[in-house]
N, C-alpha and C positions, 0 to 999 in steps of 0.2 A: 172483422177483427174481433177478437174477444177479451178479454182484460184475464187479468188475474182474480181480480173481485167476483166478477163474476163466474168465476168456476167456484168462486169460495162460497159463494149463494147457491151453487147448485150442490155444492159438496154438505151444507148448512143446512138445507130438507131433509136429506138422506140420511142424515144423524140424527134429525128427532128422535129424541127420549134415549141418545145413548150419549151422553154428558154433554152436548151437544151445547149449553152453555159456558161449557168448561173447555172447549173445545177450541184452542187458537191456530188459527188456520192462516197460512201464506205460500207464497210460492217454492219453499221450501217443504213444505208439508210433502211427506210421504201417505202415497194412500194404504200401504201396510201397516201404516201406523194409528189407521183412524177406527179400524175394527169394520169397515163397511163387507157386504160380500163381493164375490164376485159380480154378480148378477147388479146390485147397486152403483157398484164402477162402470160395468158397461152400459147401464141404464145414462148414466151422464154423459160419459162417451157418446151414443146416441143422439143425444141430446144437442152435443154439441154439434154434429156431424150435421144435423136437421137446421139448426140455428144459424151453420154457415152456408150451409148446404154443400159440402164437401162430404168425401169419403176417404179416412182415413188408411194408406198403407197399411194392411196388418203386423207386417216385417218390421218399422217401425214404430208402431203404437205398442205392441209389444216389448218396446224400451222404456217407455213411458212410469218412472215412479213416482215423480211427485207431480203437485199441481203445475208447477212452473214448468215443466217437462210437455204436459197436455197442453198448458197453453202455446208452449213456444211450435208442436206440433203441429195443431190448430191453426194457427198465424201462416206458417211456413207455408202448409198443406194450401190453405187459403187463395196464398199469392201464389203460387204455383199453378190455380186456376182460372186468374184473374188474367 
C-alpha cells in the first residue's frame, strides 16, 4: 500500500529548484499543474510500480491526473495482486 504522502515525497524531489518550496501538494494535485515532464511522471510511476511491485494497466494509468488518482490506482492494482 502506499499513502498519499508518499507520492507527495516522490513528487517533492522531481521539483527540486522549480518552486518546489512553494509547491503545496495533496491528493488533489493535478500533475499538469506542477510543470514536471513527461519523462519525470513516469519516472515516479516506475517508481512506484517497483516499490509495490506491481505493473500498472496502461488503459488505466492513462486516466490517472492527480496524485489521489495514482495512489487510489496503486492501491487498487496492489490488491488485485494480492
Amino acid at each position: 500500500m502506499i499513502t498519499v504522502e508518499q507520492v507527495c515525497e516522490m513528487v517533492q524531489k522531481k521539483l527540486r529548484g522549480k518552486n518546489a518550496d512553494e509547491t503545496t501538494l495533496g491528493a488533489q494535485t493535478a500533475f499538469d499543474d506542477l510543470g514536471l515532464s513527461s519523462l519525470q511522471v513516469a519516472d515516479i510511476v516506475y517508481g512506484i510500480e517497483d516499490q509495490l511491485d506491481i505493473e500498472f494497466d496502461p488503459s488505466r494509468a492513462a486516466d490517472v491526473k492527480t496524485i489521489g488518482d495514482l495512489v487510489d490506482l496503486a492501491n487498487s492494482t496492489a490488491q488485485l495482486r494480492a
